[in-house]
C-alpha positions as CSV (number, residue, x, y, z in Angstrom):
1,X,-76.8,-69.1,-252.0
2,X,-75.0,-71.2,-254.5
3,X,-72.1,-70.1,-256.2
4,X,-72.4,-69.2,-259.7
5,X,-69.0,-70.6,-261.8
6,X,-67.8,-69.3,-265.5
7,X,-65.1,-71.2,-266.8
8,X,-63.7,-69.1,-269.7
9,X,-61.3,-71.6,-271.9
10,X,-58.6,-69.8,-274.0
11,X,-55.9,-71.7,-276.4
12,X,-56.1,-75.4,-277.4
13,X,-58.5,-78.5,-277.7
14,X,-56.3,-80.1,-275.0
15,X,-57.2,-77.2,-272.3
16,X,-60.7,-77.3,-273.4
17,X,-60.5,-80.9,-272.1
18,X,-59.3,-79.6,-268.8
19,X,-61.9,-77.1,-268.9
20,X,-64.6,-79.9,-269.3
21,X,-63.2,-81.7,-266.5
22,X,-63.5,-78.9,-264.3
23,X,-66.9,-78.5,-265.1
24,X,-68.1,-81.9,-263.9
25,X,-66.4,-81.7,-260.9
26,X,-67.8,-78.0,-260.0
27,X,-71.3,-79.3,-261.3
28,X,-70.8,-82.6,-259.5
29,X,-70.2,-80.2,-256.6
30,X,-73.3,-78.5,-257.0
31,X,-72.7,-74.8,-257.7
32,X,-74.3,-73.7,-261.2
33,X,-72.1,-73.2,-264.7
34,X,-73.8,-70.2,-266.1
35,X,-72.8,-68.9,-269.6
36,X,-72.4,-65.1,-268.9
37,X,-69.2,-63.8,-267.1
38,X,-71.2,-60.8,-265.5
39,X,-73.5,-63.2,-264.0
40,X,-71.0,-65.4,-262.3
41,X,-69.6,-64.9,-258.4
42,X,-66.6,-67.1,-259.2
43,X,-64.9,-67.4,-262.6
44,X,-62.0,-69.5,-263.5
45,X,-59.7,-68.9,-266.3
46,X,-58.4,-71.5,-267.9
47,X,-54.7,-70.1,-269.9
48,X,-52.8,-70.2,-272.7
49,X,-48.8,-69.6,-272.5
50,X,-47.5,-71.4,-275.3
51,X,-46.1,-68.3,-277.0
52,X,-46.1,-64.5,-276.2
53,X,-49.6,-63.5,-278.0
54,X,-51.6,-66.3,-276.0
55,X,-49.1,-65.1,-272.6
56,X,-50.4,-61.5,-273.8
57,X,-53.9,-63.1,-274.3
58,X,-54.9,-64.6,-271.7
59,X,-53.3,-61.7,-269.0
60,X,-55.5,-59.1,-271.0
61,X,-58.0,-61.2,-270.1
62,X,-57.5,-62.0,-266.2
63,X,-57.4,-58.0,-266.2
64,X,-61.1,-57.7,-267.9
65,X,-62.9,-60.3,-265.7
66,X,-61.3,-58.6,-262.8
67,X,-63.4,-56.1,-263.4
68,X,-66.5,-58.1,-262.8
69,X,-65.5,-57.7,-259.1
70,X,-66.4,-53.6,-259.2
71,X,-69.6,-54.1,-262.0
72,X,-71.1,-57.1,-261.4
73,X,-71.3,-59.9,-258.6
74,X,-67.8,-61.8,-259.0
75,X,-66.1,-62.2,-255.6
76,X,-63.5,-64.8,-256.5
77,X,-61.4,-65.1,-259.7
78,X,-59.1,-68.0,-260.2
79,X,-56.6,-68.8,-263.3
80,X,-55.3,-72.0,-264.3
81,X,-53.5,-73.4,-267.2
82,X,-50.3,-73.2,-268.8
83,X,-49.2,-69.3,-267.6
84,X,-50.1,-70.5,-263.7
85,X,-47.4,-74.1,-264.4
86,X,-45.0,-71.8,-265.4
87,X,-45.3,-68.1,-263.8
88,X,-46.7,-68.6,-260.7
89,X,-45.2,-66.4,-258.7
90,X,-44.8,-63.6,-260.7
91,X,-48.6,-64.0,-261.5
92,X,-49.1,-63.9,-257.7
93,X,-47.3,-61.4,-256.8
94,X,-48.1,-58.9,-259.3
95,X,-51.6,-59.4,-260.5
96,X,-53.5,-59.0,-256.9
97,X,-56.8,-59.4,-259.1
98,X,-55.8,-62.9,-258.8
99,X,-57.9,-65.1,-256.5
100,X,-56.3,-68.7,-256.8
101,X,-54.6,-70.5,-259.3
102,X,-54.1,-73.9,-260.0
103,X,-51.4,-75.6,-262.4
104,X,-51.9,-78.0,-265.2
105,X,-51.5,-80.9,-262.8
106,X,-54.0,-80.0,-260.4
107,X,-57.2,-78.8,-262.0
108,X,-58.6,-82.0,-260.5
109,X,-58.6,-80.1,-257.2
110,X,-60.8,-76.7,-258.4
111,X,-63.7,-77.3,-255.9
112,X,-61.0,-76.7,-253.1
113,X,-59.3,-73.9,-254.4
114,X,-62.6,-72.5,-255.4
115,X,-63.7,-73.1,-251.7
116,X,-60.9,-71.5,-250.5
117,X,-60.2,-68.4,-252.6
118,X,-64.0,-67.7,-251.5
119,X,-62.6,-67.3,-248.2
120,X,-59.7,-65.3,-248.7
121,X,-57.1,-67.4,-248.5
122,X,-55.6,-66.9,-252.5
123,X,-54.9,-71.1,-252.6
124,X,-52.2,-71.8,-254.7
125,X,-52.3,-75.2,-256.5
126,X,-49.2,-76.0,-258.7
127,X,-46.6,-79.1,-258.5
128,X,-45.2,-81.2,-260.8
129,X,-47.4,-81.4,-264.0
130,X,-48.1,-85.3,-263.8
131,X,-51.5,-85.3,-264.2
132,X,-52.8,-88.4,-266.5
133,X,-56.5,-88.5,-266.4
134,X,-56.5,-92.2,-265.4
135,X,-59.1,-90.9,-262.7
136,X,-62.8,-91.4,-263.2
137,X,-63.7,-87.4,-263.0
138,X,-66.9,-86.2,-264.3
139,X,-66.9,-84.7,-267.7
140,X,-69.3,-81.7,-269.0
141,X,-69.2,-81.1,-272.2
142,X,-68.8,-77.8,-273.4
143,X,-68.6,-78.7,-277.2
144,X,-71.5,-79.4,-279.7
145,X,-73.1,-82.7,-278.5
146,X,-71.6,-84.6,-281.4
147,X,-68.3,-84.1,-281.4
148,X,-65.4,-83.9,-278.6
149,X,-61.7,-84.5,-277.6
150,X,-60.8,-87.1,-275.8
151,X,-56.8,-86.5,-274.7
152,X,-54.9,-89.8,-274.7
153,X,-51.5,-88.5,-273.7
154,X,-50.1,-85.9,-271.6
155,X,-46.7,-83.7,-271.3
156,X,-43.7,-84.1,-274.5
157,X,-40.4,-85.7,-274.8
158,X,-39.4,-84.2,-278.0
159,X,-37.7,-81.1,-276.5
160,X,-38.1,-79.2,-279.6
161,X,-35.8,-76.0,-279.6
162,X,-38.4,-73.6,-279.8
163,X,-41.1,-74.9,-277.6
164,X,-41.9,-74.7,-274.1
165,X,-44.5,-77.5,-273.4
166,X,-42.3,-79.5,-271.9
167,X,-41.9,-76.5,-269.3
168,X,-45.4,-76.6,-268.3
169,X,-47.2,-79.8,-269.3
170,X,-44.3,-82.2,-268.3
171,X,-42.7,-85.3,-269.5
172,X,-44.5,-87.6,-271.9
173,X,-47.5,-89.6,-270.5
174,X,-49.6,-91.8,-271.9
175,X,-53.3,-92.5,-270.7
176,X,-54.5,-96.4,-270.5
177,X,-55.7,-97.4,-273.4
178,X,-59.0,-98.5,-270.9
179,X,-59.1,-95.0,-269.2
180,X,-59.7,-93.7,-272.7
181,X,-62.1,-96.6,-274.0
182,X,-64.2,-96.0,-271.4
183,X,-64.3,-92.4,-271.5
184,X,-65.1,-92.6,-275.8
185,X,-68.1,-95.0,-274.4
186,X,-69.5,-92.8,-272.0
187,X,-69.3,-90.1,-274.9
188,X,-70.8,-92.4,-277.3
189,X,-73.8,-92.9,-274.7
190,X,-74.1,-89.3,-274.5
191,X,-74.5,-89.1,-278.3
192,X,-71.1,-87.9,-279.6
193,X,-70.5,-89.3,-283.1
194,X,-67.5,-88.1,-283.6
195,X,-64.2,-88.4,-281.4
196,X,-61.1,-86.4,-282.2
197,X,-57.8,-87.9,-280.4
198,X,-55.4,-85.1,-279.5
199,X,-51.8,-85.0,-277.5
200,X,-49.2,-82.8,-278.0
201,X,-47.4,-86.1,-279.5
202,X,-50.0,-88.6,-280.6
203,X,-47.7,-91.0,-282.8
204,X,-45.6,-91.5,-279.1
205,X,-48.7,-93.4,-277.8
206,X,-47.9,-96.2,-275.8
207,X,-44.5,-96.5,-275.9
208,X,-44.1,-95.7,-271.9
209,X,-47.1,-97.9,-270.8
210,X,-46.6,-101.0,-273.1
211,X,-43.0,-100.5,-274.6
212,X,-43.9,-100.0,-278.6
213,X,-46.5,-97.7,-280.7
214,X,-50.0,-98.6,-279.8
215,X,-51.8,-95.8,-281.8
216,X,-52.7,-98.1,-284.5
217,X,-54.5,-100.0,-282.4
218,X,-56.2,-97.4,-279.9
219,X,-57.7,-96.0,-283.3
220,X,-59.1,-99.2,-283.8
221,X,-60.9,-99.8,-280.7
222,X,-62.3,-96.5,-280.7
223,X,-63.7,-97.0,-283.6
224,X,-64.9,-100.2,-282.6
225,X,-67.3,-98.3,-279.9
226,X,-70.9,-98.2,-280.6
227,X,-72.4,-94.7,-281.8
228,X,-69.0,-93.5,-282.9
229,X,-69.3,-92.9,-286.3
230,X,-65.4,-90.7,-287.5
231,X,-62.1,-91.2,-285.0
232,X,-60.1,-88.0,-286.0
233,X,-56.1,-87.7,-285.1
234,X,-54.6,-84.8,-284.6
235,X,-50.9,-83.7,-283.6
236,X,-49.2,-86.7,-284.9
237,X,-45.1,-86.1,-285.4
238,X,-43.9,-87.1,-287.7
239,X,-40.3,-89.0,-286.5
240,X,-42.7,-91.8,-285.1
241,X,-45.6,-92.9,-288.1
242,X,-45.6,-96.1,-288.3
243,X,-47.0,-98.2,-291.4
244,X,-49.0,-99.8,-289.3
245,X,-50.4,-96.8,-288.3
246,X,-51.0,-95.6,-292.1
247,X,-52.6,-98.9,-293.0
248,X,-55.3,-98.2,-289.8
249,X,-56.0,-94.8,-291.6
250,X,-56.6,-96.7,-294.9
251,X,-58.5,-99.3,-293.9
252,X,-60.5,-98.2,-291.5
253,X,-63.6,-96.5,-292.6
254,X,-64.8,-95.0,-289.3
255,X,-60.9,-93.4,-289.5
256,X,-61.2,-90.1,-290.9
257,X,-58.8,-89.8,-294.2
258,X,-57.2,-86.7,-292.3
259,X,-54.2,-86.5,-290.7
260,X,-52.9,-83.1,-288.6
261,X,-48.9,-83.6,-288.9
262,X,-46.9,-80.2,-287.5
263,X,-43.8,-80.4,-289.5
264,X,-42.9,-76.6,-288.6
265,X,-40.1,-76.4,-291.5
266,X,-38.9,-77.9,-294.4
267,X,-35.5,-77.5,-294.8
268,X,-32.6,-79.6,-293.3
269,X,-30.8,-76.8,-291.2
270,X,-33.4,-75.2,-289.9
271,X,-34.8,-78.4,-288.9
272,X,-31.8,-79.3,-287.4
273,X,-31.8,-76.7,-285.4
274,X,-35.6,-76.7,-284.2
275,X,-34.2,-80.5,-283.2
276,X,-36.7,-81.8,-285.5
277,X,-36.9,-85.3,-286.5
278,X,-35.7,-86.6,-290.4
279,X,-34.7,-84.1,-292.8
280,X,-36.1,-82.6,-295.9
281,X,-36.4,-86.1,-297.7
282,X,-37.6,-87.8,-295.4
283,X,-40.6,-85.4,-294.9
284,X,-41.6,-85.8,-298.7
285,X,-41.1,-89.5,-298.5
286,X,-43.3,-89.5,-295.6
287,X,-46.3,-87.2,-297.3
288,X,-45.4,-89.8,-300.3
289,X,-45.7,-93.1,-298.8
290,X,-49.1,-91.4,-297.0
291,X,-51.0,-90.6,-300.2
292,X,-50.3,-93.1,-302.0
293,X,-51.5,-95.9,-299.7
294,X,-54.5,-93.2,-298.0
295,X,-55.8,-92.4,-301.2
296,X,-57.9,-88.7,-300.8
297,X,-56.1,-87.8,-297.6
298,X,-56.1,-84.6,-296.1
299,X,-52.9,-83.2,-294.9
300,X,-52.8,-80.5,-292.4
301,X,-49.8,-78.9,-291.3
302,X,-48.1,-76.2,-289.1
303,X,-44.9,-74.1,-290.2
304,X,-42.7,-71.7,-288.3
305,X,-41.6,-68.6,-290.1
306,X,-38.4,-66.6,-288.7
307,X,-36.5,-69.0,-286.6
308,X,-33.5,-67.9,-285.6
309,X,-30.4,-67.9,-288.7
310,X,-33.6,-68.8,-291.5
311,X,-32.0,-67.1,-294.4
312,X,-34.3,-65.4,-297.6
313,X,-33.0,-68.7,-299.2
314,X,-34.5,-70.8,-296.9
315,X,-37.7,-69.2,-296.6
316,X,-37.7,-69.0,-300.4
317,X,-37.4,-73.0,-300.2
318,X,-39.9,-73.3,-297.5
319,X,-42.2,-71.8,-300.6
320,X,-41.6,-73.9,-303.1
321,X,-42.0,-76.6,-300.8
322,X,-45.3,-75.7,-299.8
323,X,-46.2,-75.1,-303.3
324,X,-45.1,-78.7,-304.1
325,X,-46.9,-80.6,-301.4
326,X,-49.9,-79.0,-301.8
327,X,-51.4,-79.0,-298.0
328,X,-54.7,-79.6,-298.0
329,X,-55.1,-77.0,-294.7
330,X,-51.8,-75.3,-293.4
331,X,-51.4,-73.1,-291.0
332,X,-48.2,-70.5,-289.6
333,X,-46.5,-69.0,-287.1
334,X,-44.2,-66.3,-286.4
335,X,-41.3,-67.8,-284.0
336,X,-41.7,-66.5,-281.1
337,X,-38.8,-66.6,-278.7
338,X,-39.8,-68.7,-275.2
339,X,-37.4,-68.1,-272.1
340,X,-36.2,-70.8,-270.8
341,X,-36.0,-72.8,-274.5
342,X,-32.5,-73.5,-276.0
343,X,-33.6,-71.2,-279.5
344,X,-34.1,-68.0,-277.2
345,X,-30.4,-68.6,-277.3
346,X,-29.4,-69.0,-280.7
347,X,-27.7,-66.0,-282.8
348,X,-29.4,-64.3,-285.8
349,X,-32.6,-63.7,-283.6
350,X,-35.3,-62.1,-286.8
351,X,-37.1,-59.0,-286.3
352,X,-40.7,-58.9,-286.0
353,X,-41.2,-57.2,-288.9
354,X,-39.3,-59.7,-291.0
355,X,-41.0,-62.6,-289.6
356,X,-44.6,-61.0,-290.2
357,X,-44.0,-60.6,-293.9
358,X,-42.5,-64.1,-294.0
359,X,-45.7,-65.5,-292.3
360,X,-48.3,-63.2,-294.8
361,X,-46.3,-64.2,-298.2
362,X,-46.4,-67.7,-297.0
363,X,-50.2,-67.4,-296.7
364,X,-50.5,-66.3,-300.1
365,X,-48.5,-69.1,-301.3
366,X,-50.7,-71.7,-298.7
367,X,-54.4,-69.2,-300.3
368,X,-53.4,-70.2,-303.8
369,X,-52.3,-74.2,-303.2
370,X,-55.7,-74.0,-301.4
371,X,-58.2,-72.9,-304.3
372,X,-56.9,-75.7,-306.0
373,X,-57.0,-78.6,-303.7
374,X,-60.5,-77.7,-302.7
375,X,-61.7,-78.2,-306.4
376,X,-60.7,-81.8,-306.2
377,X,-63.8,-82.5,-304.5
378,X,-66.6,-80.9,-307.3
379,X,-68.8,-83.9,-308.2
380,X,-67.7,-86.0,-305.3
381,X,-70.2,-87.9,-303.1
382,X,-69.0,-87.1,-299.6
383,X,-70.4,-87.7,-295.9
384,X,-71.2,-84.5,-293.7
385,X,-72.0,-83.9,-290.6
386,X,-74.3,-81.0,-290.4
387,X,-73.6,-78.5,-287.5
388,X,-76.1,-75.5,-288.0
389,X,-78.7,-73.7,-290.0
390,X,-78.1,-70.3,-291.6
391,X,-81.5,-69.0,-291.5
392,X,-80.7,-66.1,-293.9
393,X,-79.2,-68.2,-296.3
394,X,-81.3,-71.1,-296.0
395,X,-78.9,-73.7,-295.9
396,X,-77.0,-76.1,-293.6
397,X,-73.5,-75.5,-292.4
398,X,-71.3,-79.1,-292.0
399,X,-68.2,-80.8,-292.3
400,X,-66.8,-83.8,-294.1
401,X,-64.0,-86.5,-292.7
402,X,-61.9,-84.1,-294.3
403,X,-62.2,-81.2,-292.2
404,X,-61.5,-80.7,-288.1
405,X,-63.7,-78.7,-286.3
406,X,-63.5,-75.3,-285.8
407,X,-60.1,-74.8,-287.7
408,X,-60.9,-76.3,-291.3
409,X,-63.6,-75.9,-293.9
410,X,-67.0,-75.8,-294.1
411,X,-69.8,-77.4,-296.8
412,X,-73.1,-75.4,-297.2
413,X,-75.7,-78.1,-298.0
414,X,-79.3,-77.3,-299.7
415,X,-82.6,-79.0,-298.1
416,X,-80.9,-81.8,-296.2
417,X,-84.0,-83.3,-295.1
418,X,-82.1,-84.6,-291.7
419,X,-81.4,-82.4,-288.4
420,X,-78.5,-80.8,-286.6
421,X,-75.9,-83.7,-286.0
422,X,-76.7,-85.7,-288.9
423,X,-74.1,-87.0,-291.0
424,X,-75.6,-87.2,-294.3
425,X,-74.6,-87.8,-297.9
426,X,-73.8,-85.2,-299.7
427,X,-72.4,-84.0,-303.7
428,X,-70.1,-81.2,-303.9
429,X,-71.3,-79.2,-307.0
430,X,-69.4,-75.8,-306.0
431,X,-65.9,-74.8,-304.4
432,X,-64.9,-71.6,-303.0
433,X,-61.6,-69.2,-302.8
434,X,-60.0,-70.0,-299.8
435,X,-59.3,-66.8,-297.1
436,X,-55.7,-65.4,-296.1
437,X,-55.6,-67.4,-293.3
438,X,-55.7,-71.4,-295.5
439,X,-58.9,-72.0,-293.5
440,X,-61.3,-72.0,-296.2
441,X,-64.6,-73.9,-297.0
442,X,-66.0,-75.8,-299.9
């Protein structure tokens, strides 16, 4: 009988990549992806240990499938990811539900650790993460048919403080700039309009294969590929945008005006101690010199609330700061303190309780800029790719250049007269009150 595989995809874009991966190779293999974890005899669980809710996360969730091997037909479960790079042998050795598991640097092996765990043997697949995706693997998409990720770098040099990528994805590596061409054309072929670039540091492109900043330029040929319609950035830092690569934004039109730039604080001590690039004034300067030559941008951002030593004034400035940029989408995070990072070291470690209210006031703060930057688009003619049908409600369900899938906005459009995966003009006659969480809709 063949097998029957799940592949259940917790935390980023960049491990639903891996995810898709795996699933060309497994179907390529010829066992059947099914959609329901109490139908599958093998499932694989792809991980999230970036900080200690998705660590929290994604064991809760090796513990439920486990499960499956007492109520339904699973006989092998296997976990990859970020949690197998870095804890592999505590993971091993204490969680016996566990199968197999196979690092970030390895998924391109799953159909032999999958062969193997059915026999027994527990494989255990983790090395060095230095993976690059410059193979020609199958890809299965798991997203909507128009839209996807394509990863063009792997692994970060920053060595931010706080964060632990470097721990488990590796140094920085970018992919050919023809690996990823001719992955956004077999996309393309497939019908996928719109093509979001992600890394953990997309503004770093190039500079290990060809020795300067090539993102400018990577955005252009992708847009240059036939059926792509919007090239979408994400994760650009900000100690590396270049004004060449503004001027791509501006110019191109298949570019969407949006760019997702974690900045994670705002003031110069902090900063300096998260090992962030450029200070306070050069952060506004920045968002400056951005608007005013991408006229109607959308700016999304990331902040951490409760690093280690942030003082009430701080925070207080963080506030205003926020208030005064005016993010068109932000999002925050409680620090959470990574072993192994140099801020699990620092003095003047916050309590959890302090960094929760931190992280709910700034929300207000972010729910009150928001109401007013999404009113900005009432009477505006704007392009929308329409991604369902609310039946009860009678209307489509889209999103314009200005809003990333899954995480941003949403605009409800009356009788479109076109289909699911349409982009289609549309005027913005209402706006709505934006949620706690600064992930509203129009």
């Amino acid at each position: 009988m063949s097998e029957k595989v799940k592949i259940v995809t917790l935390g980023c874009e960049k491990n639903l990549v891996d995810s898709e991966i795996m699933s060309g190779l497994i179907d390529a293999r010829g066992y059947s992806l099914v959609e329901r974890e109490e139908d599958a005899t093998v499932i694989i669980v792809n991980t999230c240990g970036f900080i200690d809710a998705a660590k929290e996360e994604s064991v809760n969730t090796i513990l439920d499938l486990a499960e499956l091997k007492e109520t339904g037909r699973l006989k092998a479960l296997i976990v990859s990811g970020c949690l197998t790079q870095r804890y592999k042998q505590e993971l091993m050795k204490e969680m016996p539900e566990i199968d197999g598991i196979v690092g970030t640097g390895d998924f391109h092996h799953i159909n032999q650790i999958v062969d193997e765990a059915l026999k027994g043997k527990r494989p255990v697949f983790v090395g060095n993460p230095v993976f690059n995706y410059e193979e020609k693997l199958p890809r299965k998409l798991t997203t909507a048919s128009y839209t996807t990720y394509i990863k063009i770098a792997e692994g970060c040099d920053n060595n931010c403080t706080f964060c632990s990528i470097p721990i488990m994805r590796g140094k920085f590596r970018s992919r050919s700039m023809d690996s990823i061409l001719a992955e956004a054309e077999l996309l393309a072929g497939q019908g996928v309009k719109e093509i979001s670039l992600i890394a953990q540091d997309s503004t770093n492109y190039g500079t290990d294969l060809y020795g300067e900043y090539k993102l400018a330029e990577l955005l252009n040929k992708v847009s240059q590929v036939e059926g792509v319609h919007w090239v979408r950035l994400h994760y650009a830092y900000p100690g590396f945008f270049t004004d060449e690569l503004i001027d791509e934004i501006a110019n191109n039109p298949k570019v969407c005006k949006y760019i997702d730039m974690p900045l994670q604080h705002s003031e110069d001590a902090v900063l300096k101690r998260m090992r962030r690039p450029g200070r306070n004034r050069d952060i506004r300067e920045l968002i400056a010199r951005i608007r005013d030559r991408i006229p109607g941008v959308s700016l999304r951002t990331s902040l951490i609330v409760g690093f280690p030593g942030e003082t009430e004034e701080e925070f207080a400035a963080l506030c205003d700061f926020v208030r005064e940029v005016k993010f068109d989408r932000l999002g925050v995070f409680t620090y959470s303190k990574e072993e192994d990072t140099p801020a699990s070291r620092l003095p003047n470690q916050l309590d959890e309780d302090v960094k929760e209210w931190r992280a709910n006031t700034l929300m207000e703060v972010q729910r009150q800029v928001a109401g007013e930057t999404s009113r900005k688009y009432i009477g505006q003619v704007l392009d929308v790719l329409l991604e369902k049908y609310d039946g009860r409600s009678d209307v489509y369900v889209g999103r314009s250049q200005y809003d990333a899938p899954e995480i941003d906005g949403e605009v409800y459009v009356t009788r479109p007269g076109s289909e699911i995966g349409d982009i289609v003009k549309v005027r913005i006659t209402h706006a709505y009150e934006y949620d706690l969480s600064g992930e509203g809709f129009l």
